[in-house]
Biopython code that builds the backbone (N, CA, C, O; Angstrom):
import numpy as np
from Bio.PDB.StructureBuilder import StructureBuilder

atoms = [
    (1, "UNK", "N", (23.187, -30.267, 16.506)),
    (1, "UNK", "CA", (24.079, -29.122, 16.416)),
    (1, "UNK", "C", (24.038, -28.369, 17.739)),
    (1, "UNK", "O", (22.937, -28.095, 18.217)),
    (2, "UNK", "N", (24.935, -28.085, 18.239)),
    (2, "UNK", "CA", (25.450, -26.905, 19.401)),
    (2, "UNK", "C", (25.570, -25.808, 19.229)),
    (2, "UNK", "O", (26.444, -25.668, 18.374)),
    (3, "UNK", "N", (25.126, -24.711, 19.604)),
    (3, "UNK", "CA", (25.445, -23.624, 19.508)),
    (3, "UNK", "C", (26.334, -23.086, 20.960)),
    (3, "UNK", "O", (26.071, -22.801, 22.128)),
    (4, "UNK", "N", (27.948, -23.180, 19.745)),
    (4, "UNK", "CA", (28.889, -23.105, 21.152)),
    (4, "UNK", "C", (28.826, -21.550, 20.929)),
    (4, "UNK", "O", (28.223, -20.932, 20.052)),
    (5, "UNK", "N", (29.717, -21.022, 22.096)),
    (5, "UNK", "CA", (29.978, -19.615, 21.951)),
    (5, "UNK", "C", (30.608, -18.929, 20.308)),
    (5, "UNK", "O", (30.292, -17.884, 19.739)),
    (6, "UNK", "N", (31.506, -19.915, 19.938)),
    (6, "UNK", "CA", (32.413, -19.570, 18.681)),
    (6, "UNK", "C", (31.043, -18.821, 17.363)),
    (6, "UNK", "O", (30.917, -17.752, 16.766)),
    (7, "UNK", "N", (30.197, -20.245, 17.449)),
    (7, "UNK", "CA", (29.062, -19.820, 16.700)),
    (7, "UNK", "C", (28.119, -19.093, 16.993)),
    (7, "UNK", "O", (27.674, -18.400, 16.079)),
    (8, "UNK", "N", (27.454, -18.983, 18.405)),
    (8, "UNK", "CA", (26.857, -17.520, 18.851)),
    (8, "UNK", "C", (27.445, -16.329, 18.604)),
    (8, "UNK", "O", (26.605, -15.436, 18.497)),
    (9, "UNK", "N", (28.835, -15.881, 18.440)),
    (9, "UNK", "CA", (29.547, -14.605, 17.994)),
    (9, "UNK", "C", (29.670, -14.471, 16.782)),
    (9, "UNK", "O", (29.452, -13.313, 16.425)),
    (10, "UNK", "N", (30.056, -15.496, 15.591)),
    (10, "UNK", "CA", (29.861, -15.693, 14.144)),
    (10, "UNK", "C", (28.159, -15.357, 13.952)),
    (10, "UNK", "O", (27.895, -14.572, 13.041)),
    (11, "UNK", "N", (27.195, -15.815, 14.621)),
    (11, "UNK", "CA", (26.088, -15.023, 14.428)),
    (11, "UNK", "C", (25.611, -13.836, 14.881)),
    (11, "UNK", "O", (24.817, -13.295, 14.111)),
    (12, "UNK", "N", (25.820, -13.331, 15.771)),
    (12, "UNK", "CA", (25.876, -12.252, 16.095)),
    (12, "UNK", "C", (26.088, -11.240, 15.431)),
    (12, "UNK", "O", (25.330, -10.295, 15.211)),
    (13, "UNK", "N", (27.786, -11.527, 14.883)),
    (13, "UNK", "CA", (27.900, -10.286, 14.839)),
    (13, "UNK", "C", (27.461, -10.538, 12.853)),
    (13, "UNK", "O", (27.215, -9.559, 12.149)),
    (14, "UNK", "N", (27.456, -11.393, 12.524)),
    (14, "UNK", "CA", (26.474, -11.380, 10.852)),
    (14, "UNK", "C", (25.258, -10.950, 10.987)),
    (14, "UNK", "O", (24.998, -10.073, 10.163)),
    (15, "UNK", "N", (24.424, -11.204, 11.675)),
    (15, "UNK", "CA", (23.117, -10.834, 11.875)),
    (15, "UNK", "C", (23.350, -8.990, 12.098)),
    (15, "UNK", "O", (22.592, -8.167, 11.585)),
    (16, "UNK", "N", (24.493, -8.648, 12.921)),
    (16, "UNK", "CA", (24.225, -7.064, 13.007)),
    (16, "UNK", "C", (24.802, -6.062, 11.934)),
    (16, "UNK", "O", (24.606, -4.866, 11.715)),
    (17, "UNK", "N", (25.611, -7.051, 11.342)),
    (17, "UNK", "CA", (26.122, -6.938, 9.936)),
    (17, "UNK", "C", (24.767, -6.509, 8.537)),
    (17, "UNK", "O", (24.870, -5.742, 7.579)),
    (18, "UNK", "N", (23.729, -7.283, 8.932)),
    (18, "UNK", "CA", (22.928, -7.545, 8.046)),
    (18, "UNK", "C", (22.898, -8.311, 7.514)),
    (18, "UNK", "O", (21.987, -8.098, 6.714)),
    (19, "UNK", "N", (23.521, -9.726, 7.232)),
    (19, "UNK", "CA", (23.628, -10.824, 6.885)),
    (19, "UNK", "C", (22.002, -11.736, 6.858)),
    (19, "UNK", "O", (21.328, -12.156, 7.799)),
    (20, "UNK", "N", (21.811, -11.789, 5.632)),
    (20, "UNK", "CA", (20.272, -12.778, 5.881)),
    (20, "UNK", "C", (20.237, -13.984, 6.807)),
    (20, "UNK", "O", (21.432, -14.164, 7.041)),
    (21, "UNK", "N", (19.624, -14.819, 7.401)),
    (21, "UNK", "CA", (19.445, -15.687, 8.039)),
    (21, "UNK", "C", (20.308, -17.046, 7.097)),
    (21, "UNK", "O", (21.151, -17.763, 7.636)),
    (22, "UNK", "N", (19.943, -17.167, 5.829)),
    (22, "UNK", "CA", (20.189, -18.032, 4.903)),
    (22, "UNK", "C", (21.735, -18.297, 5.114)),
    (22, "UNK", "O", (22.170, -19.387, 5.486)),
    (23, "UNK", "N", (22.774, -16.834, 4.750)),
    (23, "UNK", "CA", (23.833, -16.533, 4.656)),
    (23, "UNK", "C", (24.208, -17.002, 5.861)),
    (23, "UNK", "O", (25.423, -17.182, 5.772)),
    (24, "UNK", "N", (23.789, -17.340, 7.082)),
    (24, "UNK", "CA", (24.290, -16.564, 8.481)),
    (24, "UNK", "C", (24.360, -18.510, 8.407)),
    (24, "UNK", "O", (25.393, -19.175, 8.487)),
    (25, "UNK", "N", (23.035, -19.013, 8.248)),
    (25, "UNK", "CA", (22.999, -20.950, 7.912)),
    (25, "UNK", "C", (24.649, -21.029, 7.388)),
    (25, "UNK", "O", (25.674, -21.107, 8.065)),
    (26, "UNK", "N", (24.474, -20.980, 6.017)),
    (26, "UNK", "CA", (25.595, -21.086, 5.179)),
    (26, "UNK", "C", (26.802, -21.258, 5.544)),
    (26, "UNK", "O", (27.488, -22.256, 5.325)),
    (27, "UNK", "N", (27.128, -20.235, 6.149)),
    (27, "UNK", "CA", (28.489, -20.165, 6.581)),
    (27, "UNK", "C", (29.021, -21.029, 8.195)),
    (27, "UNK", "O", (30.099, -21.562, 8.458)),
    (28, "UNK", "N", (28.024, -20.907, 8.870)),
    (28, "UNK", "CA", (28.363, -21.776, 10.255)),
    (28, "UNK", "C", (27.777, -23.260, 9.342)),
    (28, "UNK", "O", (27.091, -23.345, 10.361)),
    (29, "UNK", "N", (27.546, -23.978, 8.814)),
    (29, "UNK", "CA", (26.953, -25.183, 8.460)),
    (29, "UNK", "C", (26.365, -25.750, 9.238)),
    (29, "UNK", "O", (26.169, -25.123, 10.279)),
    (30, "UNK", "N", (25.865, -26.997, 9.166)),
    (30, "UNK", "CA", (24.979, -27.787, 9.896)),
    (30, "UNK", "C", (23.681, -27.978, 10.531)),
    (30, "UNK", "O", (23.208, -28.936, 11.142)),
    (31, "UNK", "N", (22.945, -26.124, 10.051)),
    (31, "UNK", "CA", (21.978, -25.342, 10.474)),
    (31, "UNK", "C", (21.056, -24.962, 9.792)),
    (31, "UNK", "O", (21.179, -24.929, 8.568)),
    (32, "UNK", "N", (20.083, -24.641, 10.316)),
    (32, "UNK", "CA", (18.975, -24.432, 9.068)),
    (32, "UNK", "C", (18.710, -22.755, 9.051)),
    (32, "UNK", "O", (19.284, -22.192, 9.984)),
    (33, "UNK", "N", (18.021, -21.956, 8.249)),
    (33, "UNK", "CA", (17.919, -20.648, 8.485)),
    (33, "UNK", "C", (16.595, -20.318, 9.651)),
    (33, "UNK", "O", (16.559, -19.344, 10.404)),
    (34, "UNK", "N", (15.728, -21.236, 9.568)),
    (34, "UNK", "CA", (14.776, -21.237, 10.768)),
    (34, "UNK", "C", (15.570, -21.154, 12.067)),
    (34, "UNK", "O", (15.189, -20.471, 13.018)),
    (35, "UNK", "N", (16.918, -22.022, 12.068)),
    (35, "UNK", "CA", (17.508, -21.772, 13.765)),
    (35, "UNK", "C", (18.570, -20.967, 14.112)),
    (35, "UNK", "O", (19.189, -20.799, 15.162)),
    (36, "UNK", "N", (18.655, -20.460, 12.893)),
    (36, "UNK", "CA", (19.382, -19.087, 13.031)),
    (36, "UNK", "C", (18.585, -17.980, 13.093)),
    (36, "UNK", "O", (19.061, -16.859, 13.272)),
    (37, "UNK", "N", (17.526, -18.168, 12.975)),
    (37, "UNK", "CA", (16.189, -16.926, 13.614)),
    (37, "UNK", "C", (15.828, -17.260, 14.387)),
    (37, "UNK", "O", (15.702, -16.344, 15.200)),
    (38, "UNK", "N", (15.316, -18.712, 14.971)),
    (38, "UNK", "CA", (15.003, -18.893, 16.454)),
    (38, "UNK", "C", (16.441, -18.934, 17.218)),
    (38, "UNK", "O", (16.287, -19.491, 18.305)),
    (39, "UNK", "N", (17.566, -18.594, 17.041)),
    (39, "UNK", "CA", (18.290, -18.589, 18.371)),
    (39, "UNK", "C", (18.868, -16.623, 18.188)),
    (39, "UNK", "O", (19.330, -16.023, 19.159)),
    (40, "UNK", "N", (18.721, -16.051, 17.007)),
    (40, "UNK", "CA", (18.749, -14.965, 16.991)),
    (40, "UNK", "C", (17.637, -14.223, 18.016)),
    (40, "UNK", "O", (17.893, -13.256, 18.733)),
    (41, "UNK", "N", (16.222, -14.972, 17.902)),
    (41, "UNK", "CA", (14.835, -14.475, 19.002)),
    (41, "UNK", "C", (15.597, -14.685, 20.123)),
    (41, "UNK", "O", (15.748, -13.739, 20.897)),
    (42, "UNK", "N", (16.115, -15.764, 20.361)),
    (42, "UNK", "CA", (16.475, -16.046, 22.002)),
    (42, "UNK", "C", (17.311, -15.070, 22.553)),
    (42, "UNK", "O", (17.192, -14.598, 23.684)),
    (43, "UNK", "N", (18.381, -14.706, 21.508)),
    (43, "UNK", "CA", (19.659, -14.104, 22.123)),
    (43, "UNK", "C", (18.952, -12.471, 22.049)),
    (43, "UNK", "O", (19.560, -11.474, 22.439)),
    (44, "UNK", "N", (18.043, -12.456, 21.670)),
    (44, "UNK", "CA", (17.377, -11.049, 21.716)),
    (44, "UNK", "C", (17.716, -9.733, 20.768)),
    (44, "UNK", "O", (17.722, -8.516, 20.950)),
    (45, "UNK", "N", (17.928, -10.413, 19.921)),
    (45, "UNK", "CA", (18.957, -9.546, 18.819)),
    (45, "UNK", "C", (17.188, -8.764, 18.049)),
    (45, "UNK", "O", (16.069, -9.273, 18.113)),
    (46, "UNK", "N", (17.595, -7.449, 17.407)),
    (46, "UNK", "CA", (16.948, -7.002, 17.289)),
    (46, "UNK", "C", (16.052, -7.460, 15.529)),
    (46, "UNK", "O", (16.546, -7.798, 14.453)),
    (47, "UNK", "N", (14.961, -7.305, 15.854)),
    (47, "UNK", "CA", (14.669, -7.495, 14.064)),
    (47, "UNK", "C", (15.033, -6.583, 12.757)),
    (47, "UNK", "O", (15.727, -5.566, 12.742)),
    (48, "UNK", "N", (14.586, -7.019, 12.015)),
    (48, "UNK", "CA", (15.087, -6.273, 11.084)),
    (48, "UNK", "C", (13.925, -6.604, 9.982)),
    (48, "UNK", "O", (13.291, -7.654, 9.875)),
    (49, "UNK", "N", (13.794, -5.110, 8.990)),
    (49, "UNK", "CA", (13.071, -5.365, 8.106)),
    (49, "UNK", "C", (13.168, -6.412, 6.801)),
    (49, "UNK", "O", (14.203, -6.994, 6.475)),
    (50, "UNK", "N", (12.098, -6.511, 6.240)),
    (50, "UNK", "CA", (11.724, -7.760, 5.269)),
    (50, "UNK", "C", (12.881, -7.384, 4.257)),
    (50, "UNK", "O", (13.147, -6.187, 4.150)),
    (51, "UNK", "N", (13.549, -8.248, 3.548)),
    (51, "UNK", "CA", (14.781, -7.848, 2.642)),
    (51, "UNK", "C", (13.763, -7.809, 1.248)),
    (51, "UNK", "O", (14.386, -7.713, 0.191)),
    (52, "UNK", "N", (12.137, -7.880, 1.132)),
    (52, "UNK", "CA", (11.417, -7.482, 0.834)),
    (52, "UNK", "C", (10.795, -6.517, -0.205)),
    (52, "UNK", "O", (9.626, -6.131, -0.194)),
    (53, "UNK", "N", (11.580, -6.243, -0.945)),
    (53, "UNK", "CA", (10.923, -4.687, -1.718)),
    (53, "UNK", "C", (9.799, -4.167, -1.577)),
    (53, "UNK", "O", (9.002, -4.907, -2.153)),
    (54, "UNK", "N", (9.181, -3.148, -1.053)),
    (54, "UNK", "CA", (7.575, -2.709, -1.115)),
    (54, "UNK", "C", (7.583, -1.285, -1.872)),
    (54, "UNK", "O", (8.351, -0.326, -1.952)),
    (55, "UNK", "N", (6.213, -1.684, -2.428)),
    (55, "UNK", "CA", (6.320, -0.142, -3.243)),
    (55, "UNK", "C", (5.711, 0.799, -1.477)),
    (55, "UNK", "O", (5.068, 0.490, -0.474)),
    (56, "UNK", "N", (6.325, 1.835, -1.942)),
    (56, "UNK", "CA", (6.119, 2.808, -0.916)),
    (56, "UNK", "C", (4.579, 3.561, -1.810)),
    (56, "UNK", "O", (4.379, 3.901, -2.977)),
    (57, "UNK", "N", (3.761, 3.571, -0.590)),
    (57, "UNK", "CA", (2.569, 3.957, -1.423)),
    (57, "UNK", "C", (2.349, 5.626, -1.499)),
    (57, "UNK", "O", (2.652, 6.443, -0.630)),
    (58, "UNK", "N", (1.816, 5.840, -2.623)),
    (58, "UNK", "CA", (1.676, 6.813, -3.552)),
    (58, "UNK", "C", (0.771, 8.044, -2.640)),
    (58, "UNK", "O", (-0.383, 7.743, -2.334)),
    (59, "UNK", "N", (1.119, 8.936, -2.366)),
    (59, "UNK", "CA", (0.566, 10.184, -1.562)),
    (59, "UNK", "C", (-0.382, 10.955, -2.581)),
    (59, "UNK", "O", (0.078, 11.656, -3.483)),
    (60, "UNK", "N", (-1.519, 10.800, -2.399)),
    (60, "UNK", "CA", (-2.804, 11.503, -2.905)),
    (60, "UNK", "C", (-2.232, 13.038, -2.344)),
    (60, "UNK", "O", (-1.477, 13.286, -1.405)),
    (61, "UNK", "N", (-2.586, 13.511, -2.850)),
    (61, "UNK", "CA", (-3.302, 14.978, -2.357)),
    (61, "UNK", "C", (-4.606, 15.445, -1.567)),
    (61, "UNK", "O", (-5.578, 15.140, -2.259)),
    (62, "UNK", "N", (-4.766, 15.695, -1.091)),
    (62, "UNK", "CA", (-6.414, 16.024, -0.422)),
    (62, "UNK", "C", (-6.792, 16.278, -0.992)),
    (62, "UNK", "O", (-6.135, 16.967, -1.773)),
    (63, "UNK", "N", (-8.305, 16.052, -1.326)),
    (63, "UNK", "CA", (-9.319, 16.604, -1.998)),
    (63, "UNK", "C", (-10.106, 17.739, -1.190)),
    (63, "UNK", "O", (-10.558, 17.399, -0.096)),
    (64, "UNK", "N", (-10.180, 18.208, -1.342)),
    (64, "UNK", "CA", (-10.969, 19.963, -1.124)),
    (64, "UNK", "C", (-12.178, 19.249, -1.014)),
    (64, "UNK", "O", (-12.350, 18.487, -1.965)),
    (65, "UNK", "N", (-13.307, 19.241, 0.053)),
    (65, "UNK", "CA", (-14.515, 18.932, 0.192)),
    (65, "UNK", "C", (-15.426, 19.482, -0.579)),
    (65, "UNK", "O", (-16.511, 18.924, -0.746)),
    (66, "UNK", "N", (-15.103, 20.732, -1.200)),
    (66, "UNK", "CA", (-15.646, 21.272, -2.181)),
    (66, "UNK", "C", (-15.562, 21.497, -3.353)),
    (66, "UNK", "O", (-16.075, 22.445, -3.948)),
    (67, "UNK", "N", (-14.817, 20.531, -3.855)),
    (67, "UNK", "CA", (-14.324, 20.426, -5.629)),
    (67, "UNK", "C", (-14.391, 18.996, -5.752)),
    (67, "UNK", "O", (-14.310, 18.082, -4.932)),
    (68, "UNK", "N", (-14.588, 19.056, -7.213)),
    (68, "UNK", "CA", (-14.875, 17.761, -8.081)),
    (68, "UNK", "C", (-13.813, 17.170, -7.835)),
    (68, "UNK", "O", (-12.683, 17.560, -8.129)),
    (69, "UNK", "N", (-14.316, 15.509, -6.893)),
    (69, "UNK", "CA", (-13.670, 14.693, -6.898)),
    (69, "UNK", "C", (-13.771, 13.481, -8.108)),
    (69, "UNK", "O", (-13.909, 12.354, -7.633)),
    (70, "UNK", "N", (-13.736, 13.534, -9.182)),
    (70, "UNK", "CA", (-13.826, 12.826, -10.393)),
    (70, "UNK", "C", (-12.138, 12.889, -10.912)),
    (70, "UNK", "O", (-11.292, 13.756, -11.132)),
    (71, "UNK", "N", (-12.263, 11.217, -10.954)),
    (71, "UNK", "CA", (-10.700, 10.772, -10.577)),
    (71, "UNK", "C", (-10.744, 10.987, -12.591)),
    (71, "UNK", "O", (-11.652, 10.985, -13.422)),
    (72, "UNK", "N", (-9.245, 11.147, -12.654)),
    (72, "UNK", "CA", (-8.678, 11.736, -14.170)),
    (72, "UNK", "C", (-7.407, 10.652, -14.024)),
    (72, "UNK", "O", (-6.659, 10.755, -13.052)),
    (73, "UNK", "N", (-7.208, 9.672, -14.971)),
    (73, "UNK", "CA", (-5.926, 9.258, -15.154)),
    (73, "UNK", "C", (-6.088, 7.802, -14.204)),
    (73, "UNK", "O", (-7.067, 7.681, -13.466)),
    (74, "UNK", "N", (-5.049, 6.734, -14.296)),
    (74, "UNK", "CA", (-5.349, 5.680, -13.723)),
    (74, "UNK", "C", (-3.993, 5.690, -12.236)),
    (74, "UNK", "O", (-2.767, 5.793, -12.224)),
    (75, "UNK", "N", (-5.082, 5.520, -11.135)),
    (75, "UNK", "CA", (-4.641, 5.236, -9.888)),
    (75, "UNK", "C", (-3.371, 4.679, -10.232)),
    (75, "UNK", "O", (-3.232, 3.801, -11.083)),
    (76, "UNK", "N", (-1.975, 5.450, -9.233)),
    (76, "UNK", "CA", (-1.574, 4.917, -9.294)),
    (76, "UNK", "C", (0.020, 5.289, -9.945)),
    (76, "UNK", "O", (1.078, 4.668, -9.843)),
    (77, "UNK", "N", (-0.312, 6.553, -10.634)),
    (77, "UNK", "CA", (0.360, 7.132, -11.747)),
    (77, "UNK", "C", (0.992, 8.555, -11.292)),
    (77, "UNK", "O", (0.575, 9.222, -10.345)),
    (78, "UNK", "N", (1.707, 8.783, -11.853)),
    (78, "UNK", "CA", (2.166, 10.351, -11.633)),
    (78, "UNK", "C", (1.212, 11.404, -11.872)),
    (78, "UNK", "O", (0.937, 12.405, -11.210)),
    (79, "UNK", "N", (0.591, 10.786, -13.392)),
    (79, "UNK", "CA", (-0.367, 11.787, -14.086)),
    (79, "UNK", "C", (-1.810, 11.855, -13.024)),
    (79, "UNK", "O", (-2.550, 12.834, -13.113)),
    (80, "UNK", "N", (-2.030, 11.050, -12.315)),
    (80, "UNK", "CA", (-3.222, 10.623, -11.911)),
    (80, "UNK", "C", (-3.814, 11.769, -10.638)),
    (80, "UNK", "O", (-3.231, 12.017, -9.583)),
    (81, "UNK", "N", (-5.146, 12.356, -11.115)),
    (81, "UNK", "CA", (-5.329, 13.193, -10.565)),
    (81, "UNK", "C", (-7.033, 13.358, -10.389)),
    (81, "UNK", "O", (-7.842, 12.580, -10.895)),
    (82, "UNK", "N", (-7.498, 14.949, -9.277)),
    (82, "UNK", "CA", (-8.761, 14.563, -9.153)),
    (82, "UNK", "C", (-9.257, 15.700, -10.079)),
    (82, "UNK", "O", (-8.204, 16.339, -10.082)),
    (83, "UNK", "N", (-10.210, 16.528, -10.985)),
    (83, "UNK", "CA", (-10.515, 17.489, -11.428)),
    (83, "UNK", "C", (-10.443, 18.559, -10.830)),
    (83, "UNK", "O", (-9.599, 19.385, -11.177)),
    (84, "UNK", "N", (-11.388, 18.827, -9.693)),
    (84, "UNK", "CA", (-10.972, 19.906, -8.888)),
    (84, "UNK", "C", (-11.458, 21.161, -8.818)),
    (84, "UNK", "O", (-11.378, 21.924, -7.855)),
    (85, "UNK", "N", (-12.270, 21.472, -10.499)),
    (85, "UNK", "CA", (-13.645, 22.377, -10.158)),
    (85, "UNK", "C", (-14.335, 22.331, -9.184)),
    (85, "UNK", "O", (-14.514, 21.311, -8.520)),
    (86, "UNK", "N", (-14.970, 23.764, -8.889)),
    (86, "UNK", "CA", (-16.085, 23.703, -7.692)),
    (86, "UNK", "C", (-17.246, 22.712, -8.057)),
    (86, "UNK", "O", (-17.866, 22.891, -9.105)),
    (87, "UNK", "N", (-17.471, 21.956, -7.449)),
    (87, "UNK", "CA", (-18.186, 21.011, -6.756)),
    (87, "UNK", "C", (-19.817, 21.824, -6.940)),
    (87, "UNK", "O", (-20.154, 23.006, -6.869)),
    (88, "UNK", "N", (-20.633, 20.453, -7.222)),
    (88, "UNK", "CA", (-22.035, 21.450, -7.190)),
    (88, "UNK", "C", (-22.251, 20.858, -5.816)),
    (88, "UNK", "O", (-21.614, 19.913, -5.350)),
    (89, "UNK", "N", (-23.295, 21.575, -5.179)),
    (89, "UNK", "CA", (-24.069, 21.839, -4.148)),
    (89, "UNK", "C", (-24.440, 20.816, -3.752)),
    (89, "UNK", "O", (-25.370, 20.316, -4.386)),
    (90, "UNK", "N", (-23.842, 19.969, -2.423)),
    (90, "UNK", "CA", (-24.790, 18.470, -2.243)),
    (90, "UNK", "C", (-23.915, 17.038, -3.043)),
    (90, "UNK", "O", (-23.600, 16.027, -2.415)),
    (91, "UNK", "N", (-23.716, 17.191, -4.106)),
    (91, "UNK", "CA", (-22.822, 16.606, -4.694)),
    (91, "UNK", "C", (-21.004, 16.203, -4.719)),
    (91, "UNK", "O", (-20.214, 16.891, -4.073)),
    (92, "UNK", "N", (-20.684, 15.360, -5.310)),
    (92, "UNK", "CA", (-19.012, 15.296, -4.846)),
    (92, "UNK", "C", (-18.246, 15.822, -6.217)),
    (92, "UNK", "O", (-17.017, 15.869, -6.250)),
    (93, "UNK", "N", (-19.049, 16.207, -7.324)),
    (93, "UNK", "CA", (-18.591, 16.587, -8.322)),
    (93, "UNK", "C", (-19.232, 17.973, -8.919)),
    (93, "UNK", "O", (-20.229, 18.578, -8.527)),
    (94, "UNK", "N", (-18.145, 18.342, -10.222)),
    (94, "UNK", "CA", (-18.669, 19.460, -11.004)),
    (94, "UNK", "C", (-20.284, 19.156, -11.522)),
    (94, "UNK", "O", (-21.051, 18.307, -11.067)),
    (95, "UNK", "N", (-20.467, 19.887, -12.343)),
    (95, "UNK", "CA", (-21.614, 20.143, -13.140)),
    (95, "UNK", "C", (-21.130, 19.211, -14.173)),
    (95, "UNK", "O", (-21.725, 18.147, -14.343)),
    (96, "UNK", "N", (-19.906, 19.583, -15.007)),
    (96, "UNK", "CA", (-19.818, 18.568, -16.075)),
    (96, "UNK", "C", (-19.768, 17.252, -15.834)),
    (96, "UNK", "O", (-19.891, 16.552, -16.839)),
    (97, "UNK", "N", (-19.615, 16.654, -14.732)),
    (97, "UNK", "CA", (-18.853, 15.605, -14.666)),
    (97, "UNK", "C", (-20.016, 14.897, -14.068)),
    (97, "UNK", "O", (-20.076, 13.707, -14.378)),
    (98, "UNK", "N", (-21.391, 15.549, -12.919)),
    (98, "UNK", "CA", (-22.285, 15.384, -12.453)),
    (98, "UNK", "C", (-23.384, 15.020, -13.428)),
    (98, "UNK", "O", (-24.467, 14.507, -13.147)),
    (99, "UNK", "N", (-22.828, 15.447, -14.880)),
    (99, "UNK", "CA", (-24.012, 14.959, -15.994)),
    (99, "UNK", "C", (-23.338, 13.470, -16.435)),
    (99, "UNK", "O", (-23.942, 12.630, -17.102)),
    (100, "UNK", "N", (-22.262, 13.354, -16.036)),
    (100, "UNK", "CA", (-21.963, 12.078, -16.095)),
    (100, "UNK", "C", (-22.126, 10.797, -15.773)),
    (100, "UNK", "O", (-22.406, 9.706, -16.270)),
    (101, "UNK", "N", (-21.795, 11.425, -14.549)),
    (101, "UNK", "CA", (-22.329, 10.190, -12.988)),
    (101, "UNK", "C", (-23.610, 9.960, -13.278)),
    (101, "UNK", "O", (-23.953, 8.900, -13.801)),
    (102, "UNK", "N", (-24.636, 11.115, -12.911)),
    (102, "UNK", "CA", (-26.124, 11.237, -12.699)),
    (102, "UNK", "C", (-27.098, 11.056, -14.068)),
    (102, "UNK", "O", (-27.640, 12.096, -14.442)),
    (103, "UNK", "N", (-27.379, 9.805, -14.869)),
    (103, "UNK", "CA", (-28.526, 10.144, -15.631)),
    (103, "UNK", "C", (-29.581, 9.647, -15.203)),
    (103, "UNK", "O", (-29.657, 8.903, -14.225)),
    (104, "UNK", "N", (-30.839, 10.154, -16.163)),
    (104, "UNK", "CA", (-31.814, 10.104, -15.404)),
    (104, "UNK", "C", (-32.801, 8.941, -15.961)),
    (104, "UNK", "O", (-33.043, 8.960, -17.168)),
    (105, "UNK", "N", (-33.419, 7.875, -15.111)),
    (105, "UNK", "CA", (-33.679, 6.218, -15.518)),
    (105, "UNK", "C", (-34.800, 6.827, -16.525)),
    (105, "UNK", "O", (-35.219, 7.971, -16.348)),
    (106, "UNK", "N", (-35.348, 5.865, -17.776)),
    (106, "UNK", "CA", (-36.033, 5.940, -18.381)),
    (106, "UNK", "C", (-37.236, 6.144, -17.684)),
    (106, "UNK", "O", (-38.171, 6.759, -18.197)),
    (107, "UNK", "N", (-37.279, 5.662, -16.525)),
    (107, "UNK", "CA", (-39.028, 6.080, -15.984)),
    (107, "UNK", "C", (-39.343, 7.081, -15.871)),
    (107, "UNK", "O", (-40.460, 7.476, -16.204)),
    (108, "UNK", "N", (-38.140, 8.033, -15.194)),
    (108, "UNK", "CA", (-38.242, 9.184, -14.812)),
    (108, "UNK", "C", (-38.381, 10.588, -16.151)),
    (108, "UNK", "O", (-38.857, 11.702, -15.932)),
    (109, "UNK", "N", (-37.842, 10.120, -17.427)),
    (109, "UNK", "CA", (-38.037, 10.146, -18.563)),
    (109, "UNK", "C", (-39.805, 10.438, -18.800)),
    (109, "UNK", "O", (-40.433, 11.496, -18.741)),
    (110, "UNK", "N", (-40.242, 9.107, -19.070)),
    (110, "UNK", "CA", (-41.856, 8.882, -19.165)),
    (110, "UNK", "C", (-42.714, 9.792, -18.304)),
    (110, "UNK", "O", (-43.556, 10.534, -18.810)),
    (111, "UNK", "N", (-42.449, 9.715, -16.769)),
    (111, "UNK", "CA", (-43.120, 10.514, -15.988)),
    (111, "UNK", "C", (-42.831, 11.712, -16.230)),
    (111, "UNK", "O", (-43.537, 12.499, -15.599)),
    (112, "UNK", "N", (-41.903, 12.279, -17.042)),
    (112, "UNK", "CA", (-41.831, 14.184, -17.161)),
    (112, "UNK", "C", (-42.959, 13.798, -18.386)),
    (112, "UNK", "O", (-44.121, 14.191, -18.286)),
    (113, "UNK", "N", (-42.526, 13.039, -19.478)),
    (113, "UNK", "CA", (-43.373, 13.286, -20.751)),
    (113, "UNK", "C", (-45.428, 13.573, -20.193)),
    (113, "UNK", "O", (-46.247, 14.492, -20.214)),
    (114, "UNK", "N", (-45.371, 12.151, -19.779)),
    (114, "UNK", "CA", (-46.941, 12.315, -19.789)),
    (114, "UNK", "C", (-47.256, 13.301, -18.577)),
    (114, "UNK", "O", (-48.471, 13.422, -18.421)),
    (115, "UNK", "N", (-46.793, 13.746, -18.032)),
    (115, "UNK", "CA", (-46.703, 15.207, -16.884)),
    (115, "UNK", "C", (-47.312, 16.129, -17.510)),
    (115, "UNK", "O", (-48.359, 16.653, -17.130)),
    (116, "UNK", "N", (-46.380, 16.535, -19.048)),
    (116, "UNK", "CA", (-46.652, 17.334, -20.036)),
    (116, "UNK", "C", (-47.468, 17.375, -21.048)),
    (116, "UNK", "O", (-47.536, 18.291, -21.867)),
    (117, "UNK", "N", (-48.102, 16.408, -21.029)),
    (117, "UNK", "CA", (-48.948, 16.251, -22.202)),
    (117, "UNK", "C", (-50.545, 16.653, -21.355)),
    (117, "UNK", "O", (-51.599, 16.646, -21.991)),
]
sb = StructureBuilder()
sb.init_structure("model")
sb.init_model(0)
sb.init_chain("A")
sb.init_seg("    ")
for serial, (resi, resn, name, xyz) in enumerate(atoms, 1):
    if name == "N":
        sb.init_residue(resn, " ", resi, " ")
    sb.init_atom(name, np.array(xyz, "f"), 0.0, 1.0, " ", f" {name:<3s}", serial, name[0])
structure = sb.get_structure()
């Protein structure tokens, strides 16, 4: 296949059209969509984004260095959020939520008991 002028301008101006590579094959025939992107690279035509769908990702809010970061709701979601009480001291969470995270191993258990006895 040749790429005479007739078909360099039929691509051209599809490609600035927005025309997929596939489409741009299609219609000139004899071509594959790979060499309608490698002669689109050559002729220096500009790229263009993935025809692709992407989720556009989801904007957190900042967390306050000083409030309970104890995630509420599943990542991801509208509802989905951080608690947001003041934060204990040293910690990344509330008090309530810090009895959550933090229990205390059975050894440490034993060693208060016989402490006390």
């Amino acid at each position: 296949m040749e790429w005479t002028d007739e078909r360099v301008t039929t691509l051209r101006g599809m490609w600035l059209s927005g025309y997929t590579a596939r489409q741009i094959a299609e219609r000139l025939g004899g071509v594959t969509r790979n060499a309608v992107i490698g002669k689109a690279h050559r002729l220096g035509l500009s790229t263009r984004p993935s025809p692709i769908r992407r989720h556009e990702p989801v904007s957190m809010p900042r967390v306050v260095e000083r409030t309970c970061q104890w995630p509420i709701g599943h990542p991801g979601s509208p509802e989905f959020h951080f608690c947001g009480d003041e934060a204990v001291s040293g910690k990344p969470y509330c008090n309530n939520h810090c009895g959550v995270a933090y229990r205390r191993s059975s050894s440490d258990s034993s060693s208060n008991s016989s402490a006390s006895s």
